[in-house]
N, C-alpha and C positions, 0 to 999 in steps of 0.2 A: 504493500500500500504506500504512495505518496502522498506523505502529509502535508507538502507544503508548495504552493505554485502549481501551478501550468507547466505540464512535461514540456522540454524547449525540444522543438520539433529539427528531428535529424536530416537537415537539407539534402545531404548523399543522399537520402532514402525516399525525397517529395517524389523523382518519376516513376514511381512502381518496384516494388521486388523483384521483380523480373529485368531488372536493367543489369547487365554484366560489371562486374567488377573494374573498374580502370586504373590505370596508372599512369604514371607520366608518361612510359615510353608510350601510350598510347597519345598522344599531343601533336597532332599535325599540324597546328595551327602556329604562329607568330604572337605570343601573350606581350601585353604591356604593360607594365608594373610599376612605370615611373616615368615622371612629367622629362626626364631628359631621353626618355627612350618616344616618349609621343611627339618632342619635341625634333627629335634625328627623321621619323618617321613624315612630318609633315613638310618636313625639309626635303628629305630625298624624292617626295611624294612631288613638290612643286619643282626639283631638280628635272627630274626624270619628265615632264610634262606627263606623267603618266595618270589620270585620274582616275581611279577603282572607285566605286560606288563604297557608300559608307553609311552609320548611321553613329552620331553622338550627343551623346544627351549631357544633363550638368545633373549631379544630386548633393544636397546635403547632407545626408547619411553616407557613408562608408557601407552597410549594412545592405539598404536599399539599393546601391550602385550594382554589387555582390549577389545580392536575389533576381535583380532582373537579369545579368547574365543567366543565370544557374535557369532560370526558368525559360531557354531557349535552348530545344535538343538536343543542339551539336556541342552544349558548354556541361562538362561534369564537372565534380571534383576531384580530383586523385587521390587514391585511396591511401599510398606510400606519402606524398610529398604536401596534402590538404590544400595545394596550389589548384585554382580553375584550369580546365584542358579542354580544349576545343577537337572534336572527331572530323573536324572539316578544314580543307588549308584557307585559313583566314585570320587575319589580325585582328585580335578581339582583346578585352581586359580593360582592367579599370585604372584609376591612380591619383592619387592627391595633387590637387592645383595649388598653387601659389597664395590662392584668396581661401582656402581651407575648406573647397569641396569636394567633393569627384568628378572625374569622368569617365563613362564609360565608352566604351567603342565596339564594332564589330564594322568590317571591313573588308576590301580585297575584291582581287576578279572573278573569284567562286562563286559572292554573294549572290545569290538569285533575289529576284523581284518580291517572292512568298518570305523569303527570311528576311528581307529588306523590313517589309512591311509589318509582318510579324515583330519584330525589333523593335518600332517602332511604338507598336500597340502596347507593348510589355515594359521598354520601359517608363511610358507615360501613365502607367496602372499602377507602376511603384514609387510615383509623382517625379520623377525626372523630368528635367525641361529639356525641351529640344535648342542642342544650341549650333548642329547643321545637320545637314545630310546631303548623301546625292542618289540618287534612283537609279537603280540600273534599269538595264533593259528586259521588256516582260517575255521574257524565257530564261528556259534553264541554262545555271551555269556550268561547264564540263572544267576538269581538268585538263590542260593545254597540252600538247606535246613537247614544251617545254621543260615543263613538270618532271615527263619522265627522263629526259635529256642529263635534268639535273641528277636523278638517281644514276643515271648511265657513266655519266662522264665528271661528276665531281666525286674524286676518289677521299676518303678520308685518310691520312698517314701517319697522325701519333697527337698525344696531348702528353704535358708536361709543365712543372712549376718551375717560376724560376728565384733565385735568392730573394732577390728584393720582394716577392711576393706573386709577380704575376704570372697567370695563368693563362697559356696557351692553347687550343685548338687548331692544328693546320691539317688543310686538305689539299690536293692538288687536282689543276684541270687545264688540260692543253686551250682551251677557251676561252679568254679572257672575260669576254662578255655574258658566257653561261656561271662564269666566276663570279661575275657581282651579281648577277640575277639570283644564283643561290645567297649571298650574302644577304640580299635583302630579305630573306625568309628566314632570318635567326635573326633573335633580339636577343641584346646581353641588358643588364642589370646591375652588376657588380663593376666596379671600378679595377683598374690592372686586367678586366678577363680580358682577351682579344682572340677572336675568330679571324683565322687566316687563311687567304689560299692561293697556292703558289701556280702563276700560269708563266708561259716562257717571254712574257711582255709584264712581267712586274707583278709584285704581290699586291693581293689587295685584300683589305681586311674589314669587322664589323667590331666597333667596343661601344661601350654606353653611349658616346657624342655620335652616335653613325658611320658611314661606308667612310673608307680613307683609303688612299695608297703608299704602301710606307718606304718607296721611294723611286725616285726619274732614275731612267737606264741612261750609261753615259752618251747614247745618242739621240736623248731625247734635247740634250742642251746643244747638237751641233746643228746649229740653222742652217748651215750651207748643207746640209744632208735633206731638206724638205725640197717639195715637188710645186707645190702651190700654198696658196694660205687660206686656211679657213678662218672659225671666228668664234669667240663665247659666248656665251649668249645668256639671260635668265641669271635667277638669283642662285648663289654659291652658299657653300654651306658653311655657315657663317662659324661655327667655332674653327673649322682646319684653315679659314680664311685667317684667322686671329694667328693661329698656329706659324703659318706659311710668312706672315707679318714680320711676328717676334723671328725670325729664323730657325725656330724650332726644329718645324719640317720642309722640306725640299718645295715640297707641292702645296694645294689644297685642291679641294674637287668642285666642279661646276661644269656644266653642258657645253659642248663643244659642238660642231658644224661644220662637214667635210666641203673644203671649198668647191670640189669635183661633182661628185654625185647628191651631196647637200643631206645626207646623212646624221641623222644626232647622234650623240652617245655622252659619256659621263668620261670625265677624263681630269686626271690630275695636272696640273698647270703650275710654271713656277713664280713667285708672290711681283705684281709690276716687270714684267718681262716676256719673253720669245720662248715657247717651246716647243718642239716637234712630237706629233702625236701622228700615230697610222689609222686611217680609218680603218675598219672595222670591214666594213661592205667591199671597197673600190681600193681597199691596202694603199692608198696613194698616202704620202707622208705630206701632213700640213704643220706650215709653221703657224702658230696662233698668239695671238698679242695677250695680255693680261691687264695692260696699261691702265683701263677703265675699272678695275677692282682694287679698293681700297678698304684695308682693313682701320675700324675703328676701336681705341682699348678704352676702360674704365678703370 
C-alpha cells in the first residue's frame, strides 16, 4: 500500500508494455543537449544553405520540454544511459536558453509532413510556444542514398584519450565531402571531445562549436597553383572565424563557389587572405579571396 502521494508515473512505460526495451546504441538520430551544440547546428544549417524542415517550440519547464518529446514515437528513453533517443535519423532534443527556458527541437530531411504536424500539436498541449518552424513537403520522407554511402564508405579506425584530457574519435573516408556530411550527423556535448575524419584533402572534424578543418595542405597556400577564382559567399561560422583571427587556426569554414561550374560547398579558408581550394564537382583548383571576412572579439 502507498501511503503517501500520487504514484509518479514511469514515462519509459507511458507507450505501452509492449514497447521493446532500448538503449543508446539504438539512437539514430542527432540529440541536442546544449544551446552551443543548437547554436553550431543553426550555423552550419545557414552555412550549408541547406534548409531541412523543422519544428521548435520555447517552454518554461524543463519537465514539459522532456514530455513533449517523449510523447512522439520515434523519441524513447534509454534504458542504460536515461538520455532521450530518437529511432529515426533526425535532430531532435531539448536544452536550456540563455533567458532560463527551453527549447525543444525535432528536425532534419527525414521529417515527414505527419510528424511535422504531429510535433507541433504535442508540443502546444504541453503549452510550448511556437517560436519557428518550416513544413516540409506532404509526402513521405525516405532515407537518401547518401545515408547509406555514409555506412559504406566512412570507415571508423580507433578512439583514444589524450594527456591533457581530450578525447578523440577518428574515422576515415576517401570522400571529402561524404566526410562532412557524416560529421554533421554527430553532435558532441563535452568540451576537448572531437570527432575526426581523415580524407586524403585534409581532416575535418565535429566538437561542441561545430564542423572545423584542422588544417590547409601546403598547397592550399600556393596561389600560382589555382586554375580560376571562385568566391565566399554567406555567413561563416563565427566562432572558427574568431579562431582563424586570433591565429589560432590556419583556417575557418564558410561556403565557397566554384568559379567554373558554380558549385557550392563548405570549405576552410585562411583569416583576410588567398586560398586555393579544389572543387569538388569540376576538380578545377580556385583561388578565393577572404578579404571581406572580418573577425570581431569581446
Amino acid at each position: 500500500m502507498r501511503l503517501f502521494g500520487k504514484k509518479k508515473e514511469d514515462r519509459t512505460a507511458r507507450k505501452g508494455n509492449n514497447q521493446p526495451v532500448l538503449t543508446e546504441k539504438d539512437n539514430v538520430g542527432t540529440r541536442q543537449e546544449t544551446l552551443d551544440q543548437a547554436i553550431a547546428y543553426w550555423n552550419m544549417r545557414n552555412m550549408r544553405q541547406k534548409f531541412d524542415p523543422f519544428v521548435l517550440y520555447v517552454f518554461t519547464k524543463e519537465v514539459d520540454a522532456l514530455d513533449s518529446l517523449l510523447d512522439l514515437d520515434c523519441i524513447h528513453k534509454a534504458h542504460d544511459t536515461g538520455k532521450i533517443i530518437c529511432t529515426e535519423p533526425l535532430i531532435f532534443g531539448y536544452y536550456r536558453t540563455e533567458s532560463e527556458h527551453y527549447e525543444a527541437i525535432i528536425a532534419g530531411e527525414n521529417l515527414t509532413h505527419e510528424l511535422w504536424q504531429k510535433a507541433k500539436d504535442i508540443f502546444e498541449k504541453h503549452g510550448g510556444r511556437r517560436k519557428n518552424d518550416q513544413e516540409p513537403e506532404k509526402q513521405a520522407a525516405t532515407k537518401t542514398a547518401k545515408a547509406k554511402e555514409l555506412i559504406d564508405k566512412v570507415k571508423f579506425i580507433r578512439k583514444y584519450n589524450e594527456r591533457n584530457g581530450s578525447y578523440y574519435e577518428i574515422y576515415k573516408c576517401d570522400d571529402v565531402e561524404l566526410a562532412k556530411d557524416f560529421l554533421m550527423t554527430k553532435s558532441v556535448n563535452k568540451q576537448q571531445y572531437y570527432i575526426v575524419v581523415e580524407t586524403p584533402v585534409g581532416n575535418w572534424g565535429m566538437d561542441i562549436k561545430g564542423l572545423y578543418k584542422e588544417h590547409l595542405l601546403p598547397w592550399q597556400t600556393d596561389i600560382n597553383s589555382a586554375e580560376i577564382e571562385g568566391n565566399a559567399f554567406g555567413m561563416p561560422d563565427s566562432f572558427s572565424l574568431q579562431m582563424a583571427g586570433r591565429g589560432i587556426n590556419d583556417n575557418f569554414v564558410v561556403s565557397v563557389k566554384c568559379g567554373n561550374c558554380e558549385h557550392e560547398w563548405i570549405e576552410g579558408l585562411r583569416y583576410q587572405n588567398w586560398t586555393v581550394v579544389e572543387c569538388p564537382k569540376c576538380h578545377k583548383r580556385n583561388k578565393i579571396s577572404s578579404g571581406n571576412y572580418t573577425a570581431f572579439f569581446v
